[in-house]
N, C-alpha and C positions, 0 to 999 in steps of 0.2 A: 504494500500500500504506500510506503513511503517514497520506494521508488517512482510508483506512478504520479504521486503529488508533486517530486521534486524533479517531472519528465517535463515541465513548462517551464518560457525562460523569462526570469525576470532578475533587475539588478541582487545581486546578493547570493543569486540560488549556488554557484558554485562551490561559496563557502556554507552554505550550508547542506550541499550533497557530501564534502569531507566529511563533516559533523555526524550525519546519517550513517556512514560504514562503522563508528563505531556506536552509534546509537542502541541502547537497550529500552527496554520498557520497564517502568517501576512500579507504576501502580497503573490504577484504572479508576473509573467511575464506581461510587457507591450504590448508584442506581441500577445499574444491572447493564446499560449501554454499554458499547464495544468501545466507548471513550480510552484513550490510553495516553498514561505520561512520561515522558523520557525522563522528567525532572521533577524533583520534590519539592520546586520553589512554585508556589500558586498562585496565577494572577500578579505578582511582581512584574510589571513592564509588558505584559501581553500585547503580542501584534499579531493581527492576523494574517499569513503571508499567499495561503491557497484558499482558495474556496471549493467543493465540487461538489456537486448537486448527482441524484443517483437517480439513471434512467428507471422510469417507470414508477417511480415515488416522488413525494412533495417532499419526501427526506433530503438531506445533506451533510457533509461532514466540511471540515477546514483543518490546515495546519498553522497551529501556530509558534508564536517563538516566545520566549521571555527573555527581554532585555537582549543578548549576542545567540542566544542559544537555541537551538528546537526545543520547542516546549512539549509538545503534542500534537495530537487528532483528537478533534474534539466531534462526537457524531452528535448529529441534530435531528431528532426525530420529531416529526407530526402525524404518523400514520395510527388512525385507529386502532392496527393490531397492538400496537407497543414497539415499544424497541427491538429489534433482531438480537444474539447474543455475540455475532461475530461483525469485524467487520466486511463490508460486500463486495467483490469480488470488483478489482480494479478496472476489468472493463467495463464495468457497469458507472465510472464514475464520467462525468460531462465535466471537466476542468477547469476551471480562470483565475487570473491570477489579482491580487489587491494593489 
């Protein structure tokens, strides 16, 4: 997934596809969304850098950064069913960048 969020080009992305190879995941959302965070630092300096919107729902997810750093995927659900448990399959996303 983060590949495909960091496959668009805009100022900065190269230094943050370095950032990505060693990127791990630390935590996640408490609500049960496929939200995930690289970083323990919350909401300090958040920018949101992708947006992408998931064919075939009014859903979407973003990546963002805090302050220099990948912050996360943040998923954005509106669909009836609820939240998915995973996140959706990268070619399912419609990409653009902030």
């Amino acid at each position: 997934m983060l590949d495909a969020l960091l496959g668009v080009e805009f100022d900065g992305v190269d230094e943050l596809r370095v950032q990505a190879r060693s990127a791990t995941v630390v935590g996640g959302c408490g609500c049960g969304c496929p939200s995930i965070d690289f970083t323990k630092e919350h909401g300090v300096g958040m920018r949101i850098r992708v947006n992408a919107g998931i064919q075939g729902t009014h859903d979407g997810l973003f990546l963002f950064m805090l302050g220099d750093k990948l912050g996360g995927i943040e998923y954005v659900g509106v669909s009836p069913e609820g939240d998915p448990q995973e996140l959706p399959d990268p070619s399912a996303l419609v990409i653009e960048t902030v």
